[in-house]
N, C-alpha and C positions, 0 to 999 in steps of 0.2 A: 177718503179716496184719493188717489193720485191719480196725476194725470195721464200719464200711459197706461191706466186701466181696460183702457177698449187694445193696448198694444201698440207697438210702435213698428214702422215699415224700417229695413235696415235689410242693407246686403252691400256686403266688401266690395268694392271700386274695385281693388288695387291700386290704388293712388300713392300707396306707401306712405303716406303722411300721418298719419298714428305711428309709424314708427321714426319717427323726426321728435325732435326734443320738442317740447311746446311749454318752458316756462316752469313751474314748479310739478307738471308731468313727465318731468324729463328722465327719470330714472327709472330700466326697468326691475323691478327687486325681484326676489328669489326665493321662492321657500326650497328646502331641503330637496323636496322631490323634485321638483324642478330640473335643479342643476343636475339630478340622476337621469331624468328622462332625457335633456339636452345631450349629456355626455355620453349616453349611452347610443342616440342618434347620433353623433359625433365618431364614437367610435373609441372614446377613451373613457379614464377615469373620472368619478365624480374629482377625486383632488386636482387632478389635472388640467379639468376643463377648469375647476374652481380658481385656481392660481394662474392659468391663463386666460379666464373673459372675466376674471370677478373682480368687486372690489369689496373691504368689509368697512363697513361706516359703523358705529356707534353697536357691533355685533347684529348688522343688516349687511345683508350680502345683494350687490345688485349689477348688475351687467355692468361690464367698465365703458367709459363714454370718451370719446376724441375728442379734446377741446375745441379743435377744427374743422370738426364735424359734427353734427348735432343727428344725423343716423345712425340708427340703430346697426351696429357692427353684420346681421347678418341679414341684412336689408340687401339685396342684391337684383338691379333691372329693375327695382321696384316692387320687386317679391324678396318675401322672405324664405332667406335657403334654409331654413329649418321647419319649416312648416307644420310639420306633423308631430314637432317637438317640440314646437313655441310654450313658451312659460303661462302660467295660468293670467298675469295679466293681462296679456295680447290677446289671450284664448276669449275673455268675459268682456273685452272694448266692443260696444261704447258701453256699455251696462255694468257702471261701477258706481259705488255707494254714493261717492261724491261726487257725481255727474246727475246723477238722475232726480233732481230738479229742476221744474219748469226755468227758472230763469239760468240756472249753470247750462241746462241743456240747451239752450235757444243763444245764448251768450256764447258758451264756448265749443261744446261739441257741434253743431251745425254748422257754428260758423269754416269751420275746415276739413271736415270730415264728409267727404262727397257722397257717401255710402246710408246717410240720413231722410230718410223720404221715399228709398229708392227699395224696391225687392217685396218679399214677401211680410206678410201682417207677422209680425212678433207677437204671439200672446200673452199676456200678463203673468201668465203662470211661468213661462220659459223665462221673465225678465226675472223673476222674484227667483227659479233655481239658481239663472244665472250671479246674480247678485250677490245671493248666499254664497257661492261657490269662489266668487272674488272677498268674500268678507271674510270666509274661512282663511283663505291666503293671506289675507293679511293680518287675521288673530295671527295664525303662524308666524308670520314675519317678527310679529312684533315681541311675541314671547321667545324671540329669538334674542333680544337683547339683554 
């Protein structure tokens, strides 16, 4: 049994701080569809948005990053201006494969992420779609290299 079996409480701040680099989560990556549903919210092409927000590492495509900035490029007020087209990593935070242990989660998601504790009971069933739904994204990602 895991520990967020009875659910986890969680509801977005807006604090925008998931979208701030945090260390070796600092990159947001991309599957295919992704950068189709962003560009297409955008308003251009997938190669278009791809060659102006992407970068490609090791055949991983991920959001390009300001070395002088550690926000997320459409982090904007503290909301993000794409919202409704945000990529499936942002979509499944905090509920990702490698968070969701008792000491990662208590360590590093609580400690910054104001949105932990707070809102409605998350049921264990919704964390486990959730999860899957970030694991799929990242099988993709990675059979992308």
């Amino acid at each position: 049994m895991t520990w967020w079996k009875e659910g986890v409480r969680f509801e977005c701040q807006g604090s925008g701080k998931c979208c701030t680099s945090h260390g070796e989560y600092g990159f947001v990556f991309l599957t295919l569809d992704d950068r189709r549903i962003m560009a297409k919210h955008l308003g251009i092409s997938t190669s278009v948005f791809t060659r102006k927000y992407c970068e490609n590492k090791n055949g991983v495509f991920h959001l390009i990053e300001d070395p002088k900035n550690t926000d997320c490029m459409f982090l904007k007020d503290k909301k993000c201006s794409i919202y409704e087209a945000r990529p499936t990593q942002c979509r499944t935070w905090p509920f990702w494969p490698e968070v969701m242990n008792a000491k990662t989660w208590k360590k590093e998601v609580m400690s910054f992420c104001p949105g932990v504790g707070k809102g409605p009971l998350i049921p264990a069933e919704k964390i486990k779609k959730t999860l899957k739904e970030q694991q799929r994204s990242e099988d993709q990602i990675l059979a992308m290299k």
